[in-house]
C-alpha atoms as an extended CHARMM CRD file, in Angstrom:
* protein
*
       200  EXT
         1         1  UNK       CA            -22.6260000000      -34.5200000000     -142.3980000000  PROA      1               0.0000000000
         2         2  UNK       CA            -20.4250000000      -32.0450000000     -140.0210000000  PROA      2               0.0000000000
         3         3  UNK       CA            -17.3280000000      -31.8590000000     -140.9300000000  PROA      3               0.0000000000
         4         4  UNK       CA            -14.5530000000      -32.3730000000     -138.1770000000  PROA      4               0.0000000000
         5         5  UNK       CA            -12.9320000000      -29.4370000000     -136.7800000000  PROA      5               0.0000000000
         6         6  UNK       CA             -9.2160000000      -30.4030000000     -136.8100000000  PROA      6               0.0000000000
         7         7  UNK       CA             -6.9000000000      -28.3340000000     -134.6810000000  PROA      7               0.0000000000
         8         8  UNK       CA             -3.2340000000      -27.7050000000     -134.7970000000  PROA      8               0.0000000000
         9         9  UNK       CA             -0.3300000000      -27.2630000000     -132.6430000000  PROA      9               0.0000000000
        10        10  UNK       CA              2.0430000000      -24.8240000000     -135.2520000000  PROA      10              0.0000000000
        11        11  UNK       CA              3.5920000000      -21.3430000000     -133.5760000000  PROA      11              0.0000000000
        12        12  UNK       CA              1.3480000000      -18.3660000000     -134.8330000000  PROA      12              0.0000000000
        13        13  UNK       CA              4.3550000000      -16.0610000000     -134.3140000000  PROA      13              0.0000000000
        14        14  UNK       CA              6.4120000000      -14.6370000000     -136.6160000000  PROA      14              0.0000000000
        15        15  UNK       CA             10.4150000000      -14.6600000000     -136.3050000000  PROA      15              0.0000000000
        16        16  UNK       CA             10.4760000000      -12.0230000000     -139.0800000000  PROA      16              0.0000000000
        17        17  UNK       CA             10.1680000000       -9.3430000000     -136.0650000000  PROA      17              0.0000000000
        18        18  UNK       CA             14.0120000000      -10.1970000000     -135.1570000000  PROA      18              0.0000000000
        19        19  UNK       CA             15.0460000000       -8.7470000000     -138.6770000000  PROA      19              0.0000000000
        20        20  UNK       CA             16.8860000000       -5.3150000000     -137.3980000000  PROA      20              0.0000000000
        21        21  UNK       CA             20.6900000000       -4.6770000000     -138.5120000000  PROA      21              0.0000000000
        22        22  UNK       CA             22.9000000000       -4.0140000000     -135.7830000000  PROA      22              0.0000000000
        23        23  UNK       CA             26.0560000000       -3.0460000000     -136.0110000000  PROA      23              0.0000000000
        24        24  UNK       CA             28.4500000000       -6.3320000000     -135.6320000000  PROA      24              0.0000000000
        25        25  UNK       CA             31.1710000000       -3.9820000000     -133.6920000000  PROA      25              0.0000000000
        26        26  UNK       CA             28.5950000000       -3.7940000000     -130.7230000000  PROA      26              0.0000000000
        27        27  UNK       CA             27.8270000000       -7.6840000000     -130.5270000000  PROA      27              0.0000000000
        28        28  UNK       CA             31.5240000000       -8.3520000000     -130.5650000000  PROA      28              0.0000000000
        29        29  UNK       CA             31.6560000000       -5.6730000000     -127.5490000000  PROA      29              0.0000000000
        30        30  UNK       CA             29.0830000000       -7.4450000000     -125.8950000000  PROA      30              0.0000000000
        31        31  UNK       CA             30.3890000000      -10.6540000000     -125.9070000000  PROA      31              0.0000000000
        32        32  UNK       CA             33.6720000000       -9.7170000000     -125.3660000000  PROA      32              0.0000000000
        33        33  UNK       CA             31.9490000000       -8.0050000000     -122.0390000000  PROA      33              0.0000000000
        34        34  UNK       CA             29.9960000000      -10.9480000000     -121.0090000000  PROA      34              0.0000000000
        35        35  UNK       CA             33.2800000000      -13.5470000000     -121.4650000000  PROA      35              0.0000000000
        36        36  UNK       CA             35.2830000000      -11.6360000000     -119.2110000000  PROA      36              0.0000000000
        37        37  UNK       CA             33.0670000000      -10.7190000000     -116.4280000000  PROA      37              0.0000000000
        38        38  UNK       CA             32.2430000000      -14.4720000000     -116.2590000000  PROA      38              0.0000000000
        39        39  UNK       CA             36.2040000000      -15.6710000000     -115.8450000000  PROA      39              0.0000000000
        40        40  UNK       CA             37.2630000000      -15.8560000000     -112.0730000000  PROA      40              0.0000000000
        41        41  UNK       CA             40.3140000000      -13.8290000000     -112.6600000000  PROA      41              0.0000000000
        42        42  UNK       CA             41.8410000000      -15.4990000000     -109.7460000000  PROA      42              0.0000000000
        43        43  UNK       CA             44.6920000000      -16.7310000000     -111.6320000000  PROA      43              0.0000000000
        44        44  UNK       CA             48.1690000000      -15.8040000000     -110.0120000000  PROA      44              0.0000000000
        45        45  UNK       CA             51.8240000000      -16.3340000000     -111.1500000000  PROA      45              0.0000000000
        46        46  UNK       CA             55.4110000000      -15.7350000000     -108.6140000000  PROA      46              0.0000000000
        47        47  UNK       CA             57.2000000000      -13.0110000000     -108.8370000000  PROA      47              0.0000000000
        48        48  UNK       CA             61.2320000000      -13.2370000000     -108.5980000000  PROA      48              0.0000000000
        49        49  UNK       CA             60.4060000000      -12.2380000000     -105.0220000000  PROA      49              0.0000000000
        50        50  UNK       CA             58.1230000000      -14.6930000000     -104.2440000000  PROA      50              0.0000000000
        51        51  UNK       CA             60.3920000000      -17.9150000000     -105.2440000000  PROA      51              0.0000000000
        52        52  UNK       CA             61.6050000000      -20.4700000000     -103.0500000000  PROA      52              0.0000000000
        53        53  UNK       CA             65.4390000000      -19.9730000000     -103.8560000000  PROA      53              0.0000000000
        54        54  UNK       CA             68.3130000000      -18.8320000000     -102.8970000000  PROA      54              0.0000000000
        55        55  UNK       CA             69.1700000000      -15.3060000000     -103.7560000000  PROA      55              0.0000000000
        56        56  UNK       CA             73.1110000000      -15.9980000000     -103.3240000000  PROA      56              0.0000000000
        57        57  UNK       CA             74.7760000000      -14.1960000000     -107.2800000000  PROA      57              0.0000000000
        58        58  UNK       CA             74.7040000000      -16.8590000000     -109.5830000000  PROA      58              0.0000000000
        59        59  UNK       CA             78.9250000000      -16.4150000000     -110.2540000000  PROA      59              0.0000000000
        60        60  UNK       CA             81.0030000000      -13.0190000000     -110.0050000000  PROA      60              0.0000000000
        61        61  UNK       CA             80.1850000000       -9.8800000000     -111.7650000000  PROA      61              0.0000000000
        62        62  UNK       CA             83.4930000000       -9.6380000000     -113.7340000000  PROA      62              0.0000000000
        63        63  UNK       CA             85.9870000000      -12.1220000000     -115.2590000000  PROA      63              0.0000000000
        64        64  UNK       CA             83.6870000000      -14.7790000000     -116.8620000000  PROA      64              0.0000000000
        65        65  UNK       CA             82.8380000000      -13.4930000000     -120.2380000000  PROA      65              0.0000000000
        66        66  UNK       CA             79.5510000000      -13.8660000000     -119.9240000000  PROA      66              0.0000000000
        67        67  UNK       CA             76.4140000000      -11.6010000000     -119.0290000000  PROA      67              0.0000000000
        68        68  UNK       CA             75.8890000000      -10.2100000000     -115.7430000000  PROA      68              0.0000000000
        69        69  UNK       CA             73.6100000000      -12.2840000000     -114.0380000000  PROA      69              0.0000000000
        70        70  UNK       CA             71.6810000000      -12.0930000000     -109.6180000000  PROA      70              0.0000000000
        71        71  UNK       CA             69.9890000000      -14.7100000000     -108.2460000000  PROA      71              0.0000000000
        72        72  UNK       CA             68.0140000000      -17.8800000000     -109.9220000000  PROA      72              0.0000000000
        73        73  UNK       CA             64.9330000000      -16.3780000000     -109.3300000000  PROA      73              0.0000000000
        74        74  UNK       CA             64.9260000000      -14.0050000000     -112.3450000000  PROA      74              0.0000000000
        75        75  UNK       CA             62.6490000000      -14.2560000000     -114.6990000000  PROA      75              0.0000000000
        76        76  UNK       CA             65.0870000000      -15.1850000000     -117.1850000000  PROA      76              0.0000000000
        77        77  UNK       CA             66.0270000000      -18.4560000000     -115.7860000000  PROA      77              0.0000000000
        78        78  UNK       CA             63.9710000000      -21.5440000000     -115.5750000000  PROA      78              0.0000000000
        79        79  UNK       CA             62.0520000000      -22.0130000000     -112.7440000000  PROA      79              0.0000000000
        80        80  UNK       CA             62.4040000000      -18.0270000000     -111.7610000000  PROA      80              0.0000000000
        81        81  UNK       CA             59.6980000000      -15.7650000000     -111.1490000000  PROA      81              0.0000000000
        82        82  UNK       CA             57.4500000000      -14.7490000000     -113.5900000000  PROA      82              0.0000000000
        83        83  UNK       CA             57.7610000000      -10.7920000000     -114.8960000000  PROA      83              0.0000000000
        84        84  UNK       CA             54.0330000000       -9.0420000000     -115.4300000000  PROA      84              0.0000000000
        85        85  UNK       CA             51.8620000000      -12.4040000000     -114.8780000000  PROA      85              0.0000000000
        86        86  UNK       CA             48.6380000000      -12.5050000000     -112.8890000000  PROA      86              0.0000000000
        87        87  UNK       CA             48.2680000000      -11.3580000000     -109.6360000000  PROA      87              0.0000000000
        88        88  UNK       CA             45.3250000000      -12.5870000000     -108.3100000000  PROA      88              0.0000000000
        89        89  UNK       CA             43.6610000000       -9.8460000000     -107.7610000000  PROA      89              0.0000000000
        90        90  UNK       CA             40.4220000000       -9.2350000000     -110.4570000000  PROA      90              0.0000000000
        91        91  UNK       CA             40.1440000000       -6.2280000000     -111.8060000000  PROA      91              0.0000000000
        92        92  UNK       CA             36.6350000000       -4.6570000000     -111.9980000000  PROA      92              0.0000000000
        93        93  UNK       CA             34.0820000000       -6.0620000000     -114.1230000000  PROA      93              0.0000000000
        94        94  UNK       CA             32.8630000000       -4.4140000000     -117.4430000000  PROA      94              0.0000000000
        95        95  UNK       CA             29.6800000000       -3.7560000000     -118.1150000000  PROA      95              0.0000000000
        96        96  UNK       CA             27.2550000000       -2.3460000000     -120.3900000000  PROA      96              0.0000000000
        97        97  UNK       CA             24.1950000000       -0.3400000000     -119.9500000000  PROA      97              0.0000000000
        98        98  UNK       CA             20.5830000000       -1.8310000000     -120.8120000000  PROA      98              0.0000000000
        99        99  UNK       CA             20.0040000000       -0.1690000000     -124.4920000000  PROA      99              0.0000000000
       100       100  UNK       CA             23.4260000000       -2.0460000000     -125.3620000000  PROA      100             0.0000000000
       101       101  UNK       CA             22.4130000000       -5.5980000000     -123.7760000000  PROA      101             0.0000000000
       102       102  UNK       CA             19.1910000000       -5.0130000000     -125.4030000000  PROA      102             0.0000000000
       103       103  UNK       CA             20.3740000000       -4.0280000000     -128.8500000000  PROA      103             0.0000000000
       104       104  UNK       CA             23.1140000000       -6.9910000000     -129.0740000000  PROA      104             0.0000000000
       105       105  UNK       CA             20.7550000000       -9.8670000000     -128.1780000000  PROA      105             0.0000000000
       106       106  UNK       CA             18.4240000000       -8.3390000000     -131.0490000000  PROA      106             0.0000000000
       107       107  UNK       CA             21.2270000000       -8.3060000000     -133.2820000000  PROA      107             0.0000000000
       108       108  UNK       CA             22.3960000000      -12.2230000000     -132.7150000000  PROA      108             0.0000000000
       109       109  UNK       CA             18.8630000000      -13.1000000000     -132.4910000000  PROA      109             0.0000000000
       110       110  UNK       CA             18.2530000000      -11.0520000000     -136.0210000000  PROA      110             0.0000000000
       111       111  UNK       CA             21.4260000000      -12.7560000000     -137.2180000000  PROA      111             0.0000000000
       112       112  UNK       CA             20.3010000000      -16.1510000000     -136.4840000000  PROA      112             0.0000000000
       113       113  UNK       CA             16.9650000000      -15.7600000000     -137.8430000000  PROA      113             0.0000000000
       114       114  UNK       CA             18.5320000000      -14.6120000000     -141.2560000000  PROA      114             0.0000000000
       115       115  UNK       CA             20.8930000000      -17.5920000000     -141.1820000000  PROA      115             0.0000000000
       116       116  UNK       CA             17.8850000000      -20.1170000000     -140.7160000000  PROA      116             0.0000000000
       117       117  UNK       CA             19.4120000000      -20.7990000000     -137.4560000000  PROA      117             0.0000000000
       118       118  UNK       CA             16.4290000000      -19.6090000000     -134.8610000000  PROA      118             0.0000000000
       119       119  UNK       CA             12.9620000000      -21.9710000000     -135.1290000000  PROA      119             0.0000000000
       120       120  UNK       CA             10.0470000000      -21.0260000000     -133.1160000000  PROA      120             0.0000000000
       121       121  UNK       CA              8.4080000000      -24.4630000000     -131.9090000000  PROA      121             0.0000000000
       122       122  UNK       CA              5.0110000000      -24.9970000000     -129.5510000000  PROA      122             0.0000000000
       123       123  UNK       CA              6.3460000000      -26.6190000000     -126.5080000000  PROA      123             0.0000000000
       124       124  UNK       CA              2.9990000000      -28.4010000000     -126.0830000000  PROA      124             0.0000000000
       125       125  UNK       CA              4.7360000000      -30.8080000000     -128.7620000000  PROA      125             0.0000000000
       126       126  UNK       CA              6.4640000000      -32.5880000000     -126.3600000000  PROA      126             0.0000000000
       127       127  UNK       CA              4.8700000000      -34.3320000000     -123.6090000000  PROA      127             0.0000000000
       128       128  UNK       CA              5.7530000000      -33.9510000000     -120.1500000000  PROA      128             0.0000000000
       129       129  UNK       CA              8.8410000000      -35.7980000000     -118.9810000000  PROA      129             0.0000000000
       130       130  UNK       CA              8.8920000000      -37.7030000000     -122.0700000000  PROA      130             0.0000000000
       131       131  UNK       CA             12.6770000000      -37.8310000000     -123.6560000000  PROA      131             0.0000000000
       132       132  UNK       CA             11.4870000000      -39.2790000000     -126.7390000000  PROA      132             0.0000000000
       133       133  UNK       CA              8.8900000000      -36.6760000000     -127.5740000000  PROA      133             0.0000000000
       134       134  UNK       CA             11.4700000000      -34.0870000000     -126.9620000000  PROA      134             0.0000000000
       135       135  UNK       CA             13.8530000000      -35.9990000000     -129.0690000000  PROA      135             0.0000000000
       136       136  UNK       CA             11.7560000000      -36.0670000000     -131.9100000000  PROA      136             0.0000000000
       137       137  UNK       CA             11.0140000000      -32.2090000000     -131.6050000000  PROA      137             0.0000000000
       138       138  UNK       CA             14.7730000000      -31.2750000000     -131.3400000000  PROA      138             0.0000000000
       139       139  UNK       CA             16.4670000000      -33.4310000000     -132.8770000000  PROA      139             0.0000000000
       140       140  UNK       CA             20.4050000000      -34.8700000000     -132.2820000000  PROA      140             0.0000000000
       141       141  UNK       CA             21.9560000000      -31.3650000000     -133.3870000000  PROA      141             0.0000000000
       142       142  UNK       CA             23.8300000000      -29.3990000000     -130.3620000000  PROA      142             0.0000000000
       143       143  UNK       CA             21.2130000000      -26.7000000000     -129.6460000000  PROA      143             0.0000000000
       144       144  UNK       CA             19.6360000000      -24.3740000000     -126.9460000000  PROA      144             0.0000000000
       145       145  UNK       CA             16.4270000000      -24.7200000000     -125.8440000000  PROA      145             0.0000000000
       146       146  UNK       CA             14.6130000000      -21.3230000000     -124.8220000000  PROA      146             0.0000000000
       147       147  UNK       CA             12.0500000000      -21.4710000000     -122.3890000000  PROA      147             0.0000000000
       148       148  UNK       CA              9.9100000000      -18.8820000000     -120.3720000000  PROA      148             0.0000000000
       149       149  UNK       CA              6.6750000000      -20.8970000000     -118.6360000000  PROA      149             0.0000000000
       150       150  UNK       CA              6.9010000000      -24.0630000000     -119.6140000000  PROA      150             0.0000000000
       151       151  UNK       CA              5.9140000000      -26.8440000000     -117.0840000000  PROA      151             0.0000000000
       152       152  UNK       CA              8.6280000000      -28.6020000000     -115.0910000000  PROA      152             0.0000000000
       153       153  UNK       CA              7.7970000000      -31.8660000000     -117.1900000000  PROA      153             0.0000000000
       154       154  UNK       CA              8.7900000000      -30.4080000000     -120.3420000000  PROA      154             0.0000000000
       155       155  UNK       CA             11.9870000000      -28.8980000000     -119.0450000000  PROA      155             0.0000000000
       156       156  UNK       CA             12.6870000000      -32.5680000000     -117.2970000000  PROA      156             0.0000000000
       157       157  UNK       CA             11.8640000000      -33.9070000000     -121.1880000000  PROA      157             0.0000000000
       158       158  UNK       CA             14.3850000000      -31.5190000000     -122.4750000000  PROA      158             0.0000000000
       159       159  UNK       CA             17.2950000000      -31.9660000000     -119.9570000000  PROA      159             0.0000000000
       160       160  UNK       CA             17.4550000000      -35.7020000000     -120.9150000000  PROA      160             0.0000000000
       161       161  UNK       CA             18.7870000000      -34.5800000000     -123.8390000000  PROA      161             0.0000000000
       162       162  UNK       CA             23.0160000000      -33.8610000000     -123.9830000000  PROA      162             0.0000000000
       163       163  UNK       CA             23.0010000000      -32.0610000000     -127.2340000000  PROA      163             0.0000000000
       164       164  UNK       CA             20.2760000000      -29.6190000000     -125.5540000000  PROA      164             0.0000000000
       165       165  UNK       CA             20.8900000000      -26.6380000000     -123.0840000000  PROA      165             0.0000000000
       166       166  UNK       CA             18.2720000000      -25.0950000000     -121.2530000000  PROA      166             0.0000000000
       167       167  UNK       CA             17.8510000000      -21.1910000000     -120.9140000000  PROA      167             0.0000000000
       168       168  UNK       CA             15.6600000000      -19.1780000000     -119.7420000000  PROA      168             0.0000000000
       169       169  UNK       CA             14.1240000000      -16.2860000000     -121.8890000000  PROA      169             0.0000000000
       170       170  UNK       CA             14.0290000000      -14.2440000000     -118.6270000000  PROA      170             0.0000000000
       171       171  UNK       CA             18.3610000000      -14.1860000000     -118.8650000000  PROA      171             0.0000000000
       172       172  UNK       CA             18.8710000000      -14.6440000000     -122.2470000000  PROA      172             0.0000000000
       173       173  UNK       CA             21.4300000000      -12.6370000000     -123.2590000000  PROA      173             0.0000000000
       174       174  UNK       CA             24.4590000000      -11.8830000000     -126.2730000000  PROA      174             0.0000000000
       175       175  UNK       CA             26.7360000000      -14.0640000000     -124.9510000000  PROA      175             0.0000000000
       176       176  UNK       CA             24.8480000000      -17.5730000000     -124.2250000000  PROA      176             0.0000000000
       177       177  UNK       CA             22.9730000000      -16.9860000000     -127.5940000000  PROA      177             0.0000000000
       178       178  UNK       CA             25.7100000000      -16.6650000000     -129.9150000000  PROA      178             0.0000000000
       179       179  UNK       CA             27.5120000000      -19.4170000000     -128.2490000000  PROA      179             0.0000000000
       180       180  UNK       CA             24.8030000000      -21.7720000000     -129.0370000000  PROA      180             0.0000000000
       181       181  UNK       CA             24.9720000000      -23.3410000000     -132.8710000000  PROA      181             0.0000000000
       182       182  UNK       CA             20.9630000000      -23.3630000000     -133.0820000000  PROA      182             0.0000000000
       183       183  UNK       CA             18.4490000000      -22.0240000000     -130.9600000000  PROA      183             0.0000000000
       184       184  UNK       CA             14.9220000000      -23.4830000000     -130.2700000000  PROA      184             0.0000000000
       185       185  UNK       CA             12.6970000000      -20.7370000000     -128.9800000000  PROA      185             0.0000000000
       186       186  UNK       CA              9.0830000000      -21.7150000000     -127.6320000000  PROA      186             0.0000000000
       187       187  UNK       CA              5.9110000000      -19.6380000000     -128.4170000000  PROA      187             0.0000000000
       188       188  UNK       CA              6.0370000000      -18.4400000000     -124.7560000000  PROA      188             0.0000000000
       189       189  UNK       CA              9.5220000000      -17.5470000000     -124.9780000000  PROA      189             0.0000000000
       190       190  UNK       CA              8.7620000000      -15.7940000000     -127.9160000000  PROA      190             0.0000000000
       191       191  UNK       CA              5.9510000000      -13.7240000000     -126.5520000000  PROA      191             0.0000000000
       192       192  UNK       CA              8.3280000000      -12.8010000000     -123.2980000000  PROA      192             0.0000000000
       193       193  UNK       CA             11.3730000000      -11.5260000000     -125.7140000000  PROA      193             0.0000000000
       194       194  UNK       CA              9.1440000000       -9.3730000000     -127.7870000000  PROA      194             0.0000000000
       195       195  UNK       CA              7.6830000000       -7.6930000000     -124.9950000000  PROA      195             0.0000000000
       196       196  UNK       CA             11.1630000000       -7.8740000000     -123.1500000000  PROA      196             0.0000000000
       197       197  UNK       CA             12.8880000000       -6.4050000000     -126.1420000000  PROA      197             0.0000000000
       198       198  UNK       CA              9.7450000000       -4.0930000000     -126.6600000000  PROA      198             0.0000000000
       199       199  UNK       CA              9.7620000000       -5.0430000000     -130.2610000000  PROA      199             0.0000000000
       200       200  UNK       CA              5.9540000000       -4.6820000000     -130.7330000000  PROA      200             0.0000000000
C-alpha cells in the first residue's frame, strides 16, 4: 500500500544568517538619525520681541531696592518671551550613507534573533482576508509583521489585527525595527532581506 506523501508548510530558512556583531554605538546613531529626520521641527516659541505687551519700564531704574528690571516681555517674567526656544525653522536633516543603514538593520535584526525575538513564519498559514487565521499565527502580543509579496488578502488578514503593524521588507529599516517588541518576518521577506542585505 502507497504510503501518503504529506507536505508541510514550515520556513526552510534559517535566521542564524542575522548572527553578525555590530557595534551598539552605530545602531544608537542610526536611530537617533532616523527619530529626528522624522520630527516636523516646526515647533516655534516668542521671543521678548515678538510679545503682545507693552514695552513701557516695569518701575524706575533707581530708588526701589530691587533689581533693575525693562519691559514684561522678558524672559524672566511670566508670560514674556521665551530666550533660545524654537524657531520654526528645521534645520537640515541627518543622514547616513548606505553601508551604515545597511549595517544597523543587520545589527537589530542580529540582536533580535539572539534574543528569541525575530520568528520566520510561511505566510501561506494564514488564509486570505481571514482575521482569525492571522490571529492564530500571530498571536495577541504587540508585534510587526514583515512582508515583501504577499497577496493583498493576507495583508487585509493582518491589518485586522491592532497589536500588528505592517512593514514592508522593501523599507525596513533601524529605526521601525527596533521600535517594534517582536518581529514576524515571512519566508519572502526573508529571501528579499538576505539578498537586500547581500548576506548570502
Amino acid at each position: 500500500m502507497a504510503t501518503k506523501k504529506v507536505t508541510t508548510t514550515a520556513p526552510t530558512q534559517d535566521l542564524s544568517i542575522f548572527s553578525i556583531e555590530i557595534k551598539p554605538s552605530l545602531i544608537a546613531q542610526a536611530i537617533h538619525v532616523y527619530q529626528t529626520n522624522s520630527h516636523r521641527g516646526v515647533s516655534k516659541t516668542k521671543t521678548r520681541g515678538e510679545i503682545n505687551a507693552t514695552k513701557r519700564k516695569v518701575y524706575k531704574q533707581k530708588g526701589t531696592g530691587n533689581a533693575r528690571h525693562g519691559a514684561k516681555s522678558a524672559p524672566i517674567y511670566v508670560g514674556g518671551g521665551v530666550a533660545f526656544g524654537p524657531t520654526g525653522l528645521k534645520s537640515a536633516p541627518k543622514s547616513l550613507n548606505q553601508k551604515m543603514k545597511v549595517q544597523a538593520l543587520i545589527g537589530v535584526l542580529s540582536l533580535y534573533q539572539k534574543e528569541n525575538r525575530l520568528v520566520l513564519i510561511n505566510s501561506a498559514s494564514i488564509k486570505d482576508s481571514s482575521t482569525k487565521s492571522a490571529l492564530k499565527v500571530l498571536g495577541t502580543d504587540q508585534a510587526s509583521f514583515v512582508f515583501f509579496s504577499e497577496t493583498q488578502g493576507v495583508l487585509q488578514a493582518v491589518s485586522n489585527l491592532s497589536n500588528i503593524s505592517i512593514l514592508s521588507a522593501r523599507r525596513l529599516n533601524a529605526f521601525n525595527t527596533a521600535t517594534s517588541p517582536k518581529v514576524y518576518l515571512t519566508t519572502s521577506a526573508y529571501d528579499h532581506l538576505v539578498t537586500r542585505l547581500k548576506l548570502n
